[in-house]
C-alpha positions as CSV (number, residue, x, y, z in Angstrom):
1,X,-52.7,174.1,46.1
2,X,-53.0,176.4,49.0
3,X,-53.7,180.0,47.8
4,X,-53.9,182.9,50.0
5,X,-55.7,185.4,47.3
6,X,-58.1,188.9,48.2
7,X,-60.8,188.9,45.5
8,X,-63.0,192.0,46.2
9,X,-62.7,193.3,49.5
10,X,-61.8,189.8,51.1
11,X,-58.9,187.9,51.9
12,X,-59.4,184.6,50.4
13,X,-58.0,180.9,51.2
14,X,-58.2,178.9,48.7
15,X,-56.8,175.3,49.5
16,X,-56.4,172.5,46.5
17,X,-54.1,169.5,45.7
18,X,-51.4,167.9,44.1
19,X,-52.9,164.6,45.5
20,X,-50.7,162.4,46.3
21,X,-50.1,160.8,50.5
22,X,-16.5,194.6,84.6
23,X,-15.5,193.9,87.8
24,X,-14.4,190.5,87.7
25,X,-11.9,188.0,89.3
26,X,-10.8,184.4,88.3
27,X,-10.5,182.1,91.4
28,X,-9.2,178.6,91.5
29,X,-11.6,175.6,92.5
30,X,-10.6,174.4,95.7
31,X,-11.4,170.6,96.6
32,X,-14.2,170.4,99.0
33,X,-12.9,168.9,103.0
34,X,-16.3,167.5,103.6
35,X,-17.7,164.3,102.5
36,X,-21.5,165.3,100.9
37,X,-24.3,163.5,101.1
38,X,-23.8,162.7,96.9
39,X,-20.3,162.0,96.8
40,X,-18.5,164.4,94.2
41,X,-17.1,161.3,92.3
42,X,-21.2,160.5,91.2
43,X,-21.9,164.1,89.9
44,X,-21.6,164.8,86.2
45,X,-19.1,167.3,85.0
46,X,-21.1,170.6,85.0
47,X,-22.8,169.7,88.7
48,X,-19.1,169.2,89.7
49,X,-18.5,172.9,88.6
50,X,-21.8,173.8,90.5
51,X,-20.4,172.2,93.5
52,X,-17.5,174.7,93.3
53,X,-19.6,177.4,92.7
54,X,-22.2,176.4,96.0
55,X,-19.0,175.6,97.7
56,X,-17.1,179.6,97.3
57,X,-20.4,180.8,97.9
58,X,-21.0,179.9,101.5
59,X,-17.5,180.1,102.6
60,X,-17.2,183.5,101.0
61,X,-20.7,185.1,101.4
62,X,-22.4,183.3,104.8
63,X,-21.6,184.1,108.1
64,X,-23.1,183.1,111.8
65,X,-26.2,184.8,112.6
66,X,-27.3,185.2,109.3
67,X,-31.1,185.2,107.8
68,X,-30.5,183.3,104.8
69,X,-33.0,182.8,101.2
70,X,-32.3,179.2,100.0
71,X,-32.9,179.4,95.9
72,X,-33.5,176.4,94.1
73,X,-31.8,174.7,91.2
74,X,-28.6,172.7,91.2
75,X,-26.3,174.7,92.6
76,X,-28.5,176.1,95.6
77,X,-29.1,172.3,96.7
78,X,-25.1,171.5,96.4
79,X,-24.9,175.1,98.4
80,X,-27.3,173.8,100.9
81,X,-26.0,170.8,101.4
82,X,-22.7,172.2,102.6
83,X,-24.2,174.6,104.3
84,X,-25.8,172.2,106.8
85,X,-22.2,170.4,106.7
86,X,-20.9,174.2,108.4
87,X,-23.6,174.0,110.8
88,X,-23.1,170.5,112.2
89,X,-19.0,171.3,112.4
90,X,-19.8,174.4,114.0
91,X,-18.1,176.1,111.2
92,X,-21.6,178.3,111.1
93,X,-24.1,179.1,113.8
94,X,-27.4,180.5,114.3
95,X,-28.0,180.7,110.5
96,X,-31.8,180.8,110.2
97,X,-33.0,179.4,106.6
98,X,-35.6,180.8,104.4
99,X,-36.7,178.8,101.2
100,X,-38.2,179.2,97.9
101,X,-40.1,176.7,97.5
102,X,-41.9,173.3,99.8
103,X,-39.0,170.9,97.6
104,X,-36.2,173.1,98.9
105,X,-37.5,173.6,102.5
106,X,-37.6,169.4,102.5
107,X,-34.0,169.8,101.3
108,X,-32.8,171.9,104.0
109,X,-34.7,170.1,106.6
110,X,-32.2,166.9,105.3
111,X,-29.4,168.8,105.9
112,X,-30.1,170.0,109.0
113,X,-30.9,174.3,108.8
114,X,-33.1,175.6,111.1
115,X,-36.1,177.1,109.2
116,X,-38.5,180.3,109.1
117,X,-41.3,180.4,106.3
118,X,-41.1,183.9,104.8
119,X,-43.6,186.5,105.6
120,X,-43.7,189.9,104.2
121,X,-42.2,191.8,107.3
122,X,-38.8,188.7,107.0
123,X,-35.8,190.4,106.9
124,X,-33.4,188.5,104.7
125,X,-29.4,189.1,104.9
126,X,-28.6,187.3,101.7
127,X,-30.0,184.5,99.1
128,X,-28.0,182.4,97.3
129,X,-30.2,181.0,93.7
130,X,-29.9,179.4,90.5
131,X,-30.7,181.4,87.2
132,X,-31.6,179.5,83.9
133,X,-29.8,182.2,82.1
134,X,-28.4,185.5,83.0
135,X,-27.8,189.3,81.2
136,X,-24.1,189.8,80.6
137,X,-23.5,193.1,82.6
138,X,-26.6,193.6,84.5
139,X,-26.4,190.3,85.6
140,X,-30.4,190.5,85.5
141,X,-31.6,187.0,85.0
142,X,-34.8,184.5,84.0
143,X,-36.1,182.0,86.0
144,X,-38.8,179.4,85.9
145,X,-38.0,178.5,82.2
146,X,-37.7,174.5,82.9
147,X,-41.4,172.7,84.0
148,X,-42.7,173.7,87.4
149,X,-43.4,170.9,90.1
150,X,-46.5,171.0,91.9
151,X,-44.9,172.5,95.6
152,X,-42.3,175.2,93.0
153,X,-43.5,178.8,93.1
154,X,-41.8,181.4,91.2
155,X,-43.8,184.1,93.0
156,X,-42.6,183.0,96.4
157,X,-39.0,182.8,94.9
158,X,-39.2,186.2,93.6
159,X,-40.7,187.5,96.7
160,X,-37.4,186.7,98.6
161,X,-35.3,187.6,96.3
162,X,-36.9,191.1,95.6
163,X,-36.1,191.6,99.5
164,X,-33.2,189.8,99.9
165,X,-30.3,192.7,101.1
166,X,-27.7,190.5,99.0
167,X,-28.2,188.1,96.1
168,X,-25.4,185.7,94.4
169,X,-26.7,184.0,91.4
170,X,-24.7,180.5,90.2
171,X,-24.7,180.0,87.1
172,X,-22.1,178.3,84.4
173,X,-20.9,180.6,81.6
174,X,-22.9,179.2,79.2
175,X,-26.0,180.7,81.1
176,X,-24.6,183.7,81.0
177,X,-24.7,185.5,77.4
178,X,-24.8,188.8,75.8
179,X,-28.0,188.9,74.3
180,X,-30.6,186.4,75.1
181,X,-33.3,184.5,73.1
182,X,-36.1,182.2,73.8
183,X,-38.7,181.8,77.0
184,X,-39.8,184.2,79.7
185,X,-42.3,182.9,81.6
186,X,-45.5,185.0,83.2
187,X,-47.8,183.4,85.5
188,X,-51.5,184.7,84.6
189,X,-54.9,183.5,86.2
190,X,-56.2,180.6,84.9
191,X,-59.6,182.1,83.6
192,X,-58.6,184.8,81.4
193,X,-54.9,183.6,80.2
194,X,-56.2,184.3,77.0
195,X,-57.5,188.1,77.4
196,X,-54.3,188.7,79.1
197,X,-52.0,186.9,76.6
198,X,-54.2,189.2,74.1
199,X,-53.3,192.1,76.4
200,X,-49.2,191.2,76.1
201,X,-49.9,191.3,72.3
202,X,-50.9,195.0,72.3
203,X,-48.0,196.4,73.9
204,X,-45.1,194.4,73.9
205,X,-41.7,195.6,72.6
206,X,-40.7,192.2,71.3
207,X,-40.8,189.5,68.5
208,X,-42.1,186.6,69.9
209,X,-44.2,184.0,70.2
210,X,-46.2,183.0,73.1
211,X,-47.4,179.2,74.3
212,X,-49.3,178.3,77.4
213,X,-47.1,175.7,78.9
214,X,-48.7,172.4,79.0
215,X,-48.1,170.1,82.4
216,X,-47.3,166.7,80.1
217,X,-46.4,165.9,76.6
218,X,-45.2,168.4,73.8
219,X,-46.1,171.8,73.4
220,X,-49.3,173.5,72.3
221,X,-50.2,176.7,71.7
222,X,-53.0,176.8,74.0
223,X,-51.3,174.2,76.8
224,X,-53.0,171.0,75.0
225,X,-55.8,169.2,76.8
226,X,-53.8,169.5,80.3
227,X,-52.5,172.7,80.4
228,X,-50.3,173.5,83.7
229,X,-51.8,175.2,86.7
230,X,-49.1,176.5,89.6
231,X,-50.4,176.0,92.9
232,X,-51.2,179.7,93.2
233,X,-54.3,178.4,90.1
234,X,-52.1,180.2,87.7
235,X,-51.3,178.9,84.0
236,X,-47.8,179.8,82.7
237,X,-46.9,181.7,79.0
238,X,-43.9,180.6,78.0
239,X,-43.6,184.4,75.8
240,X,-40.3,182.6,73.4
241,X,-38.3,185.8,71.7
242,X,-36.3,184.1,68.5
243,X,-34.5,187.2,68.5
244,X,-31.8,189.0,71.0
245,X,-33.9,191.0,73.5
246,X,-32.4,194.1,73.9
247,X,-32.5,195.0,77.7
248,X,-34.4,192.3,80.1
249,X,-35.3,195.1,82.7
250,X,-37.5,197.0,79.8
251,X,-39.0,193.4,79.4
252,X,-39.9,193.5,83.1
253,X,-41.6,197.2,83.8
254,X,-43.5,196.2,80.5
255,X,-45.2,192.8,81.9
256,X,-45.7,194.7,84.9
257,X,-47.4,197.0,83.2
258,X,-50.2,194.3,82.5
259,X,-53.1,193.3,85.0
260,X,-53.4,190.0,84.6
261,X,-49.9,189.3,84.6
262,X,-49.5,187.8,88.1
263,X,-45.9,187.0,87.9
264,X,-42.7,186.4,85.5
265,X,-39.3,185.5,85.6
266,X,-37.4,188.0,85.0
267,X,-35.0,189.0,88.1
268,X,-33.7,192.6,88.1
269,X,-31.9,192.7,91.1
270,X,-29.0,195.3,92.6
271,X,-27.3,195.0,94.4
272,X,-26.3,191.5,92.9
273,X,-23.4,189.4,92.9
274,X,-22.9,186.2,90.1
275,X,-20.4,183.6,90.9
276,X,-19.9,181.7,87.1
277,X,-18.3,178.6,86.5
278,X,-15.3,178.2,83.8
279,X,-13.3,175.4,82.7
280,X,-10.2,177.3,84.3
281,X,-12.1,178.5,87.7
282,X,-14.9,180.4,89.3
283,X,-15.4,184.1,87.8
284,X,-17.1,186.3,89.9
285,X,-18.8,189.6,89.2
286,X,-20.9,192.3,91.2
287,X,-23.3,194.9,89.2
288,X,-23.7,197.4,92.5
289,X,-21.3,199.9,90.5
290,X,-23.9,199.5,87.8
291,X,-27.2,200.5,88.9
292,X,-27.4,203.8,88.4
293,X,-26.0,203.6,84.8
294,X,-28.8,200.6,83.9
295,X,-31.5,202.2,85.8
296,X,-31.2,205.5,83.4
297,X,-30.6,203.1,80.4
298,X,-34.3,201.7,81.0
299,X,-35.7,204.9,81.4
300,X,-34.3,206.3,77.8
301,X,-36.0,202.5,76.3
302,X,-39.4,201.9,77.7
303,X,-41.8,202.6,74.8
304,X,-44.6,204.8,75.3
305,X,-47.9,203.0,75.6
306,X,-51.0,205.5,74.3
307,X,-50.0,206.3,70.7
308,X,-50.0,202.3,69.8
309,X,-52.8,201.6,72.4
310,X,-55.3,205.1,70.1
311,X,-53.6,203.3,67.3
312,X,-55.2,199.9,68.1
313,X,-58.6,201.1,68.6
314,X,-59.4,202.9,65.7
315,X,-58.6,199.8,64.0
316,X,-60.9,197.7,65.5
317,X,-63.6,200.2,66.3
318,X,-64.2,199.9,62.0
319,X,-67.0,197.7,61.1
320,X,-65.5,196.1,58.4
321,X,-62.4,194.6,60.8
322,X,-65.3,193.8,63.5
323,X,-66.8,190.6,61.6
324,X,-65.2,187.3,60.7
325,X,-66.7,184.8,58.4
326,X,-64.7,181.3,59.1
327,X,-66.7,178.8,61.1
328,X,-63.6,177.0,62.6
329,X,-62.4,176.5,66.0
330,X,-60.0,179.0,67.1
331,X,-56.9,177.7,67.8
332,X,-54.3,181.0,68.6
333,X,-50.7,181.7,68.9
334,X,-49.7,185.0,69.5
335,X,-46.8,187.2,67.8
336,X,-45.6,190.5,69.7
337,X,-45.0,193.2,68.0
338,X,-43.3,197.0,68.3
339,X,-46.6,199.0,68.8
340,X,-44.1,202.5,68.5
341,X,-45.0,204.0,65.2
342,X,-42.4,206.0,65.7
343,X,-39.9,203.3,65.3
344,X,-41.2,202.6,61.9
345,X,-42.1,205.4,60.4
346,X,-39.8,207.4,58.2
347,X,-36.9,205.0,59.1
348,X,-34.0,204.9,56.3
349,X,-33.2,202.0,54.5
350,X,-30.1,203.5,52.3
351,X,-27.5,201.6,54.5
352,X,-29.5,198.1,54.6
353,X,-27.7,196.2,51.9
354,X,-30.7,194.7,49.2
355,X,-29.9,191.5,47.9
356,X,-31.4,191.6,44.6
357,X,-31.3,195.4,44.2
358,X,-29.3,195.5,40.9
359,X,-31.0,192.2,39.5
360,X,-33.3,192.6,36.7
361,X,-36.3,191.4,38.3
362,X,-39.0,190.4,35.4
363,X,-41.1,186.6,35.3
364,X,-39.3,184.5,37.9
365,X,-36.8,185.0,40.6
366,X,-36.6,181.8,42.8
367,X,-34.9,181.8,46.7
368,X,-35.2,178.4,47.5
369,X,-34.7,175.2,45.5
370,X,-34.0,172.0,47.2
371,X,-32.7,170.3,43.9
372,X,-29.5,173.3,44.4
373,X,-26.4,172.4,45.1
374,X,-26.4,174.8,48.1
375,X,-30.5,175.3,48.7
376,X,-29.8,177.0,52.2
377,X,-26.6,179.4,50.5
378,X,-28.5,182.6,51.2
379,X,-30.7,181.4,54.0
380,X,-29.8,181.5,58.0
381,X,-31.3,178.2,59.7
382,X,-32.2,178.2,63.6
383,X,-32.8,174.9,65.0
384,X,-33.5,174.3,68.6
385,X,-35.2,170.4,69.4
386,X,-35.5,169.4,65.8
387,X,-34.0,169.7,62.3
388,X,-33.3,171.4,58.6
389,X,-32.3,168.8,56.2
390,X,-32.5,167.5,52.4
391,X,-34.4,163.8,52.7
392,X,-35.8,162.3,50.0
393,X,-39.9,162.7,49.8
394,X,-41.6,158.8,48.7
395,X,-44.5,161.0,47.4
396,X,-42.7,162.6,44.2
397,X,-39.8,160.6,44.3
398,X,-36.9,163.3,44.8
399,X,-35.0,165.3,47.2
400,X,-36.7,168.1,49.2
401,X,-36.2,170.6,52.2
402,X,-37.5,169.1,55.8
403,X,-37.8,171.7,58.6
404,X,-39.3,169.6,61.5
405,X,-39.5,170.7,65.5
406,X,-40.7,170.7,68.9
407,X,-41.4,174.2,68.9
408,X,-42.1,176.2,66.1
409,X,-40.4,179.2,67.0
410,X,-37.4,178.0,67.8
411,X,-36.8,175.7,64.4
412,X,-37.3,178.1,61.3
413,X,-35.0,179.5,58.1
414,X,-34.7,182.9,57.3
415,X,-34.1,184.8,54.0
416,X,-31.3,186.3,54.0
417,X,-28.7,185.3,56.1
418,X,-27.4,188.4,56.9
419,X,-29.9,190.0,59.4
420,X,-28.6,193.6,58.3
421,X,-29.8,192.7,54.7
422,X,-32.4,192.9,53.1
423,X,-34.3,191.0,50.2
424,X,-35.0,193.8,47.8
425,X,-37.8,191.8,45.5
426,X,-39.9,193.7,43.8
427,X,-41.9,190.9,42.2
428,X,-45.3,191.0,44.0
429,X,-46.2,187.5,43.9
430,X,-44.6,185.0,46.0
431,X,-45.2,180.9,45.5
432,X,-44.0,178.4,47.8
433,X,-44.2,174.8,47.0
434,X,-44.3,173.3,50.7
435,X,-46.1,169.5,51.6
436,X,-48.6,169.2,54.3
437,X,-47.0,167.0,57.0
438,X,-49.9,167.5,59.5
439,X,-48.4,169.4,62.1
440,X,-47.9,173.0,63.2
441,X,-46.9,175.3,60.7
442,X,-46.2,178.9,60.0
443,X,-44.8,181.2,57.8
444,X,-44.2,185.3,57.3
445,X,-43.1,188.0,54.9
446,X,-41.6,190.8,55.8
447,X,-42.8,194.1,53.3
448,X,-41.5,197.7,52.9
449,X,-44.5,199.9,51.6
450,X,-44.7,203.5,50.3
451,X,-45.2,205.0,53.3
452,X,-41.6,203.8,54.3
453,X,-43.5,201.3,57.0
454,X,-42.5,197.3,57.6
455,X,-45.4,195.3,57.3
456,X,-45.6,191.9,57.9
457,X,-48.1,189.2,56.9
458,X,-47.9,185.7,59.1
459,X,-49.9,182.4,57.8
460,X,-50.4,180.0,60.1
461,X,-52.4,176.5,60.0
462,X,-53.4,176.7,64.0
463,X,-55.2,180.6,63.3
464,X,-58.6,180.4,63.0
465,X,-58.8,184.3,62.4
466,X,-57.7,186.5,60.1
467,X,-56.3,189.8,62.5
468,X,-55.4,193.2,60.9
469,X,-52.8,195.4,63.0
470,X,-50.4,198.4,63.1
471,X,-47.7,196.3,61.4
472,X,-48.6,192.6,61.5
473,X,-51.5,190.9,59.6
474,X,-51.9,187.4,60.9
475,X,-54.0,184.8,58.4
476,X,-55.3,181.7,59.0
477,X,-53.9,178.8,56.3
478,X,-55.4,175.6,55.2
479,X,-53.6,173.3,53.3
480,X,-54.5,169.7,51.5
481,X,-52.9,166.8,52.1
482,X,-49.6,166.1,50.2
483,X,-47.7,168.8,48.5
484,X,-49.7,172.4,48.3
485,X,-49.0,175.8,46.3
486,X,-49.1,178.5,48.1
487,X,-49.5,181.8,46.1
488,X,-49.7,185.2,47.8
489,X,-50.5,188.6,46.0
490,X,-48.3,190.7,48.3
491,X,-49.4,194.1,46.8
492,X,-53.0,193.2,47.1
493,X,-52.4,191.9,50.9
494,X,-50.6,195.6,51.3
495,X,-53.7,197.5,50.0
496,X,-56.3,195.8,51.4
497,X,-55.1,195.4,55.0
498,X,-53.0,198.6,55.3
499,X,-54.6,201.0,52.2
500,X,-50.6,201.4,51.3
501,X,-49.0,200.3,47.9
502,X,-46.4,197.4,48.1
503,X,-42.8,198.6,47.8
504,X,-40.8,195.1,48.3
505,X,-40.3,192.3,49.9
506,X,-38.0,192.7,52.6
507,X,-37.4,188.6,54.5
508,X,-39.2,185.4,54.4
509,X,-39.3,183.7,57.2
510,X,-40.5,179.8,57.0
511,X,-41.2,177.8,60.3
512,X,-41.3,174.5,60.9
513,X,-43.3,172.2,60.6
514,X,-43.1,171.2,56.7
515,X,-41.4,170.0,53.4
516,X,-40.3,172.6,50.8
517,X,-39.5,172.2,47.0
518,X,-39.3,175.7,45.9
519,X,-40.0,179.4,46.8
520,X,-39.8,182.2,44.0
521,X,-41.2,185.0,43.4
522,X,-43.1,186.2,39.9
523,X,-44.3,189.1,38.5
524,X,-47.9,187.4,37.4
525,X,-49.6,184.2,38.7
526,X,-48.6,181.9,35.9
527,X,-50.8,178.6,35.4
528,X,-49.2,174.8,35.7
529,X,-48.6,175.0,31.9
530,X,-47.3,178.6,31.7
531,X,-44.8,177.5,34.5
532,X,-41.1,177.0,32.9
533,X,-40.3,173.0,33.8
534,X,-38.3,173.4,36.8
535,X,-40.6,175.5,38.6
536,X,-43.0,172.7,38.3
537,X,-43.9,170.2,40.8
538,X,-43.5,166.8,39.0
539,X,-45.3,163.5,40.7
540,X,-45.0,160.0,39.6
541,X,-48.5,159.2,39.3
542,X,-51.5,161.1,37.9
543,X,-52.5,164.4,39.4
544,X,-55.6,164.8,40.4
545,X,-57.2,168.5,41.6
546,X,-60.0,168.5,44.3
547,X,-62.0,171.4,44.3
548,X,-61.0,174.6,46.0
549,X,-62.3,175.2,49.6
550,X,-63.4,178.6,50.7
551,X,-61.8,180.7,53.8
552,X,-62.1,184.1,54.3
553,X,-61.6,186.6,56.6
554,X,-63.1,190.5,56.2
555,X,-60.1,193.1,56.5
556,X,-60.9,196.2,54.9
């Protein structure tokens, strides 16, 4: 059993065992008259789409005499590829490139365009570029998501195209969504990523998670034991929102806002002009009719910065918060927050819909059971590199809940389905019957408390620390092997870290990686024999307990 448990004024962890192992036009694709150095015949469906795309761009957009930015990606080395086709036909003259990176200059010099390395007084008529995904409308876009090369720089990329006089992003219309999830990446020096990634945590608008990217193998929250360095001596943080961000451009002043941030990929550029690929043709859209509309937009968002930052400091300028008792290396991931207490504060709940809100709520009240016809029925599942499924666990011989990925943010279920709703469980204790599968592993409740606040409390088996703040109390979990029970006194957690009284339980939110039986909610911790049968765990062999072992964090 894993217990997370205050007694006094400490948050305990008690681990023991069930033991067992706008303006936009749609233009036909034209067929290339040119014979390119890949023929179009060997290119997979999308890149032949990208070839259209490259293709309308320089005819369209490039003319002689031109200082040209050459981006990188697929499309910019189809683009430049033709490009020096124009040149040799003398369909295109004295068109001086400038690239974004030592790969890309290589390319052009194959094809044939004179080259100037950029310096800060260049003068750059247009760049054509790549965008791993784009902003519907603004047309801002992220770049730098996929794994860097040694000779790739996203500063020097951004540097042209922040100067650039014209930009024209390719990108195919799945790239290019309404609201957008997952990575942003920010280059920060080597020898303080940490105190920097720490800095991102007090301030940032989001709800994310962020990972220093590791140069081989899977994903770590730290970067692993080969972390990758840019060429600059940077490391990256791959900063991975598993919600919709609301407006990239309040994203960007906000990482801008932080010293150590050296760079990120987040492109806000006007005027800009994206040429997207359809099954049916090439749609093309320009946001200069937008700027002055998006530019007011951001100013009505950004957050300010000194209430939260006050906030922060008179919570860890206490005593009581300043001293940690766990002897364990510390091994972080970091969740952003709304630091606004504004935002929080006296915010009406009458319209959210409350699941349970007219069920009479008294012993047990159970959410999960992977013995249901339907366990997932009032659950939403995001999986992204991995899986949620029903297997069957060897260990006690029945069907359970596996939620298994290469990235715990991205893989996770979420109670309820319906993001406008809300739990409504007043029960204070929640259990979750969840196996130890030896990898990464997190969880987190979402609270409503009397003062009308969200809190929410995150477990996680890589946190070494337990970490008390405005609205998110982070806890370090340890679990046995083999199946665990993990019991949390929610309206203890809410008085101890926060001094508030515990309301109800608003979502549970359960990452991967792990195996699940059961999650409910009781009104009283009830001992294996109180428990009715079929909220007990049942093994086919003896059970055997090991003793409890001791974690605790000071909070309060």
């Amino acid at each position: 059993m894993a217990l997370i448990h205050p007694s006094t004024s400490y948050l305990n962890l008690r681990t023991h065992t069930h033991f067992t192992h706008q303006k936009s036009a749609t233009l036909n694709r034209s067929r290339p008259n040119f014979r390119p150095l890949i023929a179009r015949s060997s290119l997979n469906h999308t890149n032949v789409l990208l070839f259209d795309a490259a293709k309308h761009t320089v005819d369209t957009y490039l003319q002689s005499g031109m200082v040209v930015g050459l981006g990188s990606g697929t499309a910019s080395s189809l683009a430049i590829e033709y490009l020096g086709y124009k040149l040799r036909v003398g369909l295109l003259k004295d068109i001086v490139g400038i690239p974004t990176s030592a790969r890309i200059a290589s390319e052009a010099e194959k094809a044939g365009i004179p080259l100037h390395q950029y310096q800060d007084s260049s003068q750059i008529d247009l760049t054509f570029n790549d965008a791993d995904i784009m902003e519907e409308g603004s047309l801002h876009v992220v770049i730098g998501r996929r794994r860097l090369q040694g000779e790739e720089s996203i500063i020097e990329e951004k540097k042209i195209l922040d100067v650039t006089e014209n930009l024209v992003v390719m990108v195919t219309e799945k790239q290019y969504k309404t609201a957008i999830e997952g990575s942003i990446p920010v280059l920060v020096k080597s020898v303080s990523w940490m105190d920097t990634a720490e800095e991102i945590d007090d301030l940032f608008v989001g709800d994310a998670e962020v990972w220093r990217r590791p140069s081989m193998g899977h994903a770590d929250p730290t970067g692993g034991n080969f972390p990758l360095v840019t060429s600059e001596g940077h490391n990256v943080l791959d900063v991975i929102f598993t919600s919709p961000i609301p407006n990239l451009a309040e994203v960007a002043t906000l990482l801008n806002s932080i010293d150590g941030v050296a760079c990120h990929g987040i492109v806000t550029k006007a005027p800009c002009t994206a040429v997207i690929t359809t099954e049916s043709g090439l749609r093309v859209i320009d946001n200069s009719n937008m700027v002055s509309h998006l530019l007011s937009r951001s100013r009505l968002r950004v957050l300010s910065r000194s209430p939260a930052s006050d906030f922060r400091r008179r919570w860890w300028q206490t005593d009581e918060l300043s001293t940690t008792i766990l002897n364990v290396v510390t091994v972080s991931a970091f969740r952003y927050i709304r630091r606004n207490p504004n935002l929080f504060v006296n915010r009406s709940f009458e319209s959210i819909v409350q699941m349970f809100k007219n069920t009479f709520q008294s012993g047990f009240l159970s959410i999960l059971y992977s013995l249901g016809s339907k366990p997932l029925q009032i659950w939403d599942k995001e999986v992204v590199n991995g899986q949620v499924k029903r297997i069957h666990d060897e260990d006690i011989q029945s069907n359970i809940l596996e939620i298994v990925g290469t990235n715990i943010p991205s893989t996770y279920i979420t109670c309820p389905a319906d993001p406008a709703a809300t739990l409504g469980i007043k029960l204070p204790f929640l259990v979750m019957i969840v196996k130890n599968v030896n990898k990464y592993f997190t969880f987190e409740i979402q609270v409503l408390d009397d003062k009308n606040v969200r809190r929410r409390f995150r477990a996680s088996n890589y946190q070494a620390m337990t970490r008390v703040k405005p609205f998110i109390c982070t806890m370090p979990l340890r679990m046995d092997e083999g199946w665990n029970q993990i019991q949390l006194n929610l309206s203890d957690l809410t008085r101890r870290a926060y001094g508030t009284n515990y309301v109800e339980t608003l979502r549970v939110q359960v990452h991967a990686n792990c195996r699940l039986r059961r999650i409910y909610f009781s009104d009283r911790l009830y001992s294996e024999e109180e428990l009715p049968p079929e909220f007990r765990l049942y093994l086919p062999m003896q059970v055997t307990f090991t003793s409890y072992t001791h974690m605790t964090s000071l909070i309060s």
